[in-house]
N, C-alpha and C positions, 0 to 999 in steps of 0.2 A: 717425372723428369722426362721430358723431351729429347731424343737424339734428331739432330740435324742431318745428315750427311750432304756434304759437300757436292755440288753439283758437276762440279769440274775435275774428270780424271775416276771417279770412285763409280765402278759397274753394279752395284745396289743401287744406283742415283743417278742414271746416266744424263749428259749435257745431250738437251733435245735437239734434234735435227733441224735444217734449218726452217723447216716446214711445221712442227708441232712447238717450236719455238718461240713464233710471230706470234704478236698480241691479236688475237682475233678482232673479226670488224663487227663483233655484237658491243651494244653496250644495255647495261642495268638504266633502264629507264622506266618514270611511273606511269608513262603513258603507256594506255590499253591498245591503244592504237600502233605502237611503234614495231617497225620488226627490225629484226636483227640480221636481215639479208637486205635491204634499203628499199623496200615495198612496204605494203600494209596489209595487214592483217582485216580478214574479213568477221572474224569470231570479236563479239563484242565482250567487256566484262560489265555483267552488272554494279559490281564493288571492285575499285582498284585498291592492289593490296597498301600502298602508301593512305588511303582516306581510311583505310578498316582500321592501320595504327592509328592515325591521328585520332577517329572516334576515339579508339579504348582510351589514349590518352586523355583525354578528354573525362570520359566517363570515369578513371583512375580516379582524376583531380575532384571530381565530384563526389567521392567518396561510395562508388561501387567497386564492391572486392573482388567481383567477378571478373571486371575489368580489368584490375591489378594482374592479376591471375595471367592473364593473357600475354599481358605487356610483358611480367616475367619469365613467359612460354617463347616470348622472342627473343627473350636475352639466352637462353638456359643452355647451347649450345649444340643439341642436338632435336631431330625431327624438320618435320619439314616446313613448323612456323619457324623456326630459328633463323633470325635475319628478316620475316620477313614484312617487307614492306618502312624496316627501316631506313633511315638518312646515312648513308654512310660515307667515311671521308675517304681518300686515294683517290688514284687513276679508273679507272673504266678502261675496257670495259671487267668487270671484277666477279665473284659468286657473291653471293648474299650471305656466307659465313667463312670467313679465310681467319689465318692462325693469328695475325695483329688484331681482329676482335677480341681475341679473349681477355684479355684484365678487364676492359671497357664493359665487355658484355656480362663478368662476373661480377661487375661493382652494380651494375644498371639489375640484373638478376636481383641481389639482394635487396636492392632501392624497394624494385615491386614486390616481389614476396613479403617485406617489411610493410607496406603499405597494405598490401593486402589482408596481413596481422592485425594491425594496427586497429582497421576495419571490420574486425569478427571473425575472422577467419579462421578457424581450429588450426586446420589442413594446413596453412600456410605458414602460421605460425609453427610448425613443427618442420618445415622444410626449411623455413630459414633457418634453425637450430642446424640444422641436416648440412645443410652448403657451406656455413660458415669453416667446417673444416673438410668438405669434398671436393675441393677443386681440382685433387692432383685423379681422383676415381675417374674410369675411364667416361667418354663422351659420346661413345660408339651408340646411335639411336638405339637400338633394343639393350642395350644394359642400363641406361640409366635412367629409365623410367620411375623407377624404385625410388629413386634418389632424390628425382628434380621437379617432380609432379606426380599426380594422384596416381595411384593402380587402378584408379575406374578408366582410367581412358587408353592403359596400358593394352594394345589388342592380344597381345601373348597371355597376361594374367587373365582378363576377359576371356580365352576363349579355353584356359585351363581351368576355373574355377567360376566366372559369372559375375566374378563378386571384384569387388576391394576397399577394405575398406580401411581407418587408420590406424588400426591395430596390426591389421593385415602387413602394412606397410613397414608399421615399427619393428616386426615378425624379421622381415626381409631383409631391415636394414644392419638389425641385432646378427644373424647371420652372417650377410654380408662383412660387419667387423669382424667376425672370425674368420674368415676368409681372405680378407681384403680386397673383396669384389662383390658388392651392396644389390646386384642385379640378378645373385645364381637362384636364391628362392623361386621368383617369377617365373627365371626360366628353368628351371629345372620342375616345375609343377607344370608347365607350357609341355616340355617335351615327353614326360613321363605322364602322361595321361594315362587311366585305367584302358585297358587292350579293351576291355568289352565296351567300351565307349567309340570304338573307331570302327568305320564299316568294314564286313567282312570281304567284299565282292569288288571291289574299286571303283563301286558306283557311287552318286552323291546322291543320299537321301534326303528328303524337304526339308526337316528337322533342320538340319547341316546347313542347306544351302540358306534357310531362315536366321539361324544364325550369325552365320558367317556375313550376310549383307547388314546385320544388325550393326554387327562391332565394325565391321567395314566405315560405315557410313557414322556410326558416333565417334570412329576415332581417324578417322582418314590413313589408318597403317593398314590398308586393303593388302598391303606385299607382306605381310606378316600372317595374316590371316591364308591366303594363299599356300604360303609355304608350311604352315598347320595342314593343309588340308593334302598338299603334296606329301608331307611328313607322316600323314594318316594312309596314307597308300593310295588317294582317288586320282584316276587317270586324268589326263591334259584335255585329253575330246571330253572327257565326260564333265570337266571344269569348265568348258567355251562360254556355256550361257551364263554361268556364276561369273567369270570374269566380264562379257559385255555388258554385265549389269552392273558391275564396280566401276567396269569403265566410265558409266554416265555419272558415278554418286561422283567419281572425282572430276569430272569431267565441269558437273555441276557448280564444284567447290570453286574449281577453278573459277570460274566467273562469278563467282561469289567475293572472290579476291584471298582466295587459298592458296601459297604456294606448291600449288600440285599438280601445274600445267602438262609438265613434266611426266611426272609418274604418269598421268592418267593415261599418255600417249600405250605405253604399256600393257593396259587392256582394254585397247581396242586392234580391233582388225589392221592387218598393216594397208588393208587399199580402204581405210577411213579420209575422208578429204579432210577433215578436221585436224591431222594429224599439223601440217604446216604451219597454220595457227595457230596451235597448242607448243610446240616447239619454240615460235619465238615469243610467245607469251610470258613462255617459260623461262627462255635464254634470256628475256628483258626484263625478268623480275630477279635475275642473277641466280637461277635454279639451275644445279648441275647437271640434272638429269633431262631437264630441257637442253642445255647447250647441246645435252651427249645427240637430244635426237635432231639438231640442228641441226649437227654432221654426220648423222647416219642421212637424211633427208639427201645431204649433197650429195654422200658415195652414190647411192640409189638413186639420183636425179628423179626422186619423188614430190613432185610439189614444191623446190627450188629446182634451183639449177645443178647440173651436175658438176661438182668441181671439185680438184682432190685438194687443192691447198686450203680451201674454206671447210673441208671437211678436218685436216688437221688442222686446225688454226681452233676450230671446237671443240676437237676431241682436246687439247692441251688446256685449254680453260677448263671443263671437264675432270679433269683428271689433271693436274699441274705434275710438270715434272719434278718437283722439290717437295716431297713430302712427309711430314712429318710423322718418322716411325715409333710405334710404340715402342716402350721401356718398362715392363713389368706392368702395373696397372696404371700408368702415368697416361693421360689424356690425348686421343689424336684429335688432334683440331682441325676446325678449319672442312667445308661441307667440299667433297668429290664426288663421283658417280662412279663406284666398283666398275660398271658396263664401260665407260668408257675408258677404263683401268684395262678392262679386260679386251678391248678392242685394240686399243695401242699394243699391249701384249702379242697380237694374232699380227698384226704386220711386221715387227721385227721378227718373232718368226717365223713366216711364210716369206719374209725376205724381197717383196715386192717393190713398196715403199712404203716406210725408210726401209734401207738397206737391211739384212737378214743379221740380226745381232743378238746371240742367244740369250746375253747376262742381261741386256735392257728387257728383252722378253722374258725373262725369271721376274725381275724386279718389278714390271709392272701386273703378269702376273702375282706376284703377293701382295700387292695394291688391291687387286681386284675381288683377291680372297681373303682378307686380312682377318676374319675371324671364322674357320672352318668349322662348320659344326652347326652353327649360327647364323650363316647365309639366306638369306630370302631367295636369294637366287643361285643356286649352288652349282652351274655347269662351270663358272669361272673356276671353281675349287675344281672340278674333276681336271679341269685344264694346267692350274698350278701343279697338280702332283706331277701331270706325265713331267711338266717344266724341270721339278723338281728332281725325279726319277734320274730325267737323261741330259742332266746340265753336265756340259764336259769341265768344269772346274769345281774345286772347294766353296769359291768365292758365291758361284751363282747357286750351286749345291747346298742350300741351305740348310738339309734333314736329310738324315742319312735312310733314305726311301723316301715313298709319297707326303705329301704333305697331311701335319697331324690335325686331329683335333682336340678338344679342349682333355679329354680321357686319355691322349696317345693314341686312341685308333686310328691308321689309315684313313684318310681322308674318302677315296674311293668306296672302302669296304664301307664306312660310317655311313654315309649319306647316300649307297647307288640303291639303297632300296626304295629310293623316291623316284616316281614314274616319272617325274619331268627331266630325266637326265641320265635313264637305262639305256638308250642309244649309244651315249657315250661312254657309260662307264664300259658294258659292251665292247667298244673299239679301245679301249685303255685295257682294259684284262687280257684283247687281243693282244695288243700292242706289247704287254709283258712277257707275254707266254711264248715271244716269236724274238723274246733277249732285248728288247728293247732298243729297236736298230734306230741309230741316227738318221734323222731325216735329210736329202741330199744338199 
């Protein structure tokens, strides 16, 4: 079940300013060529993601299961083929999975998984078993891998066990009904790794870094893989060369006709020239995390122009201000970028522009942190708790202390023993121990 909240008048859901408001001037377009600031893009793609569907299409009808497979990996609602390179109906400019997909996208799911059955497919045919009553299980990418498609390509399961296989699966799922959450198997073998398995010294051993490019590159969840190895204790410096080599695999993909324009901006260096490229590559295949660095691009007048209303006008495609809150394990829909969740958060905050408004910066804080514990990228979460901590009402005060995670620990205490985010937990323990003063 779905809670809406009301966009007008309710501080969980605040009515956007007039600036994060405006429909931005990107649109979802299949040309490789188009950008989303009214130039052109110099990065060529070898495959646009609209021909990579219509092949599989194609190949589906021809009676390869492989294919099917694929085409049901764009309907399934989460990761980052979802949507893509779909025909989709609405205005523009749009993301490539918003919350009016889903019936659409659950009927089209089932179409290809069925087909893919139909065609010999073990695997497939036990996932459409599987879907036929999980649509209300959550959507959230790393939980439902379990659910919606194989655990060989899950990079969590991959990099806890090597393996996955359909038994594996049915293991997870069997589980999961006890629980009524089909994902915790996975990840609970992901995070509870044997300790003598994890480096002692927080350095990255070859082993590891061999690894880690392996599932990187067979599953394109490179931020999952990452956040294993931040989770394993290995420093940021000592990760640099592992992430600019991820950066190229998705970098690759990207021009392959991957929706992963986006992400890959992520690991690469921020004074990469590629990065502007990538961005509306990304923003024009309706990928969130491209729009997000459309508008970091503008704040920073890096490679666009510097403008703050085209940088909100991104960040609000990005990150919509109407979003759909979870409800026990009932599905959030519809594709965002936590970062650009977590950006809008820091300006109503810091009160610059928009105006300094603490319950929107709660709200969109928990946007940006919405599954603690589980973050790939967890400084939003240390940033939710202080939110949380020093919200001067009940309303924005959502937890009575930091925000939790899935066990009730602290969110802080949970997660600050990962070196990408000791800085800040650092100034948060400060920040506690000095009574937790309002900021002016």
């Amino acid at each position: 079940m779905l809670i809406l909240l009301a966009a007008c008048g309710d501080p969980r859901n605040p009515a956007p300013s007039p600036s994060t408001g405006t429909a931005p001037s990107s649109t979802v377009s299949a040309a490789p060529s188009a950008s989303v600031s009214g130039g052109t893009t110099t990065l060529k793609r070898r495959v646009d993601p609209v021909a990579a569907r219509q092949a599989d299409e194609r190949a589906c009808d021809e009676g390869k299961a492989e294919a099917c497979r694929r085409m049901a990996d764009r309907h399934r609602g989460y990761g980052a083929i979802a949507g893509c390179g779909l025909a989709r109906e609405g205005d523009e400019p749009r993301l490539k999975w918003e919350p009016e997909d889903t019936e659409h996208d659950a009927e089209r799911y089932l179409h290809f998984i069925r087909k893919a059955c139909d065609q010999g497919d073990a695997e497939a045919c036990f996932l459409e078993r599987s879907a036929q009553s999980s649509w209300r299980f959550s959507t959230h990418a790393a939980e439902s891998d379990a659910l919606r498609s194989s655990l060989a390509e899950n990079a969590l399961w991959l990099w806890a066990t090597g393996k996955g296989t359909l038994a594996e699966m049915k293991e997870a799922l069997a589980v999961g009904a006890d629980r009524k959450n089909p994902h915790y198997l996975a990840l609970s073998r992901a995070y509870a790794r044997r300790d003598e398995d994890k480096p002692k010294d927080g350095s990255l051993p070859e082993a590891y870094a061999t690894r880690a490019l392996a599932i990187c590159e067979a599953t394109l969840q490179c931020d999952d893989v990452m956040m294993m190895l931040d989770k394993d204790g290995l420093r940021p410096e000592g990760l640099a060369p592992l992430r600019a080599k991820m950066g190229e695999i998705l970098v690759d993909a990207c021009l392959d006709g991957a929706c992963v324009c986006g992400e890959a901006i992520r690991f690469l260096a921020p004074e990469d020239p590629r990065r502007p490229d990538l961005a509306q590559l990304g923003c024009g295949d309706g990928e969130a995390e491209g729009c997000y660095e459309v508008a970091r691009l503008h704040e920073e007048g890096l490679g666009l122009a510097k403008d703050e209303a085209a940088m909100h006008r991104h960040l609000a495609l990005a990150c919509p201000p109407l979003i759909p809150i979870e409800a026990g394990f009932g599905p959030r829909r519809g594709d965002y970028s936590p970062r650009a969740c977590d950006r809008i958060a820091q300006h109503y905050a810091e009160g610059a522009y928009p105006p300094k408004r603490f319950e929107e910066a709660t709200y969109y804080a928990r946007a940006a942190c919405a599954h603690p514990g589980y973050e790939p990228d967890h400084l939003p979460c240390v940033r939710r708790a202080r939110f949380a901590t020093s919200a001067p009402n009940t309303i924005a005060r959502e937890e009575s202390g930091p925000a939790r995670g899935p066990e009730g620990t602290p969110v802080f205490t949970l997660e600050c023993t990962r070196p990408s985010v000791a800085a800040e937990c650092k100034s948060f323990e400060d920040w506690m121990a000095r009574g937790r003063p309002q900021p002016n």
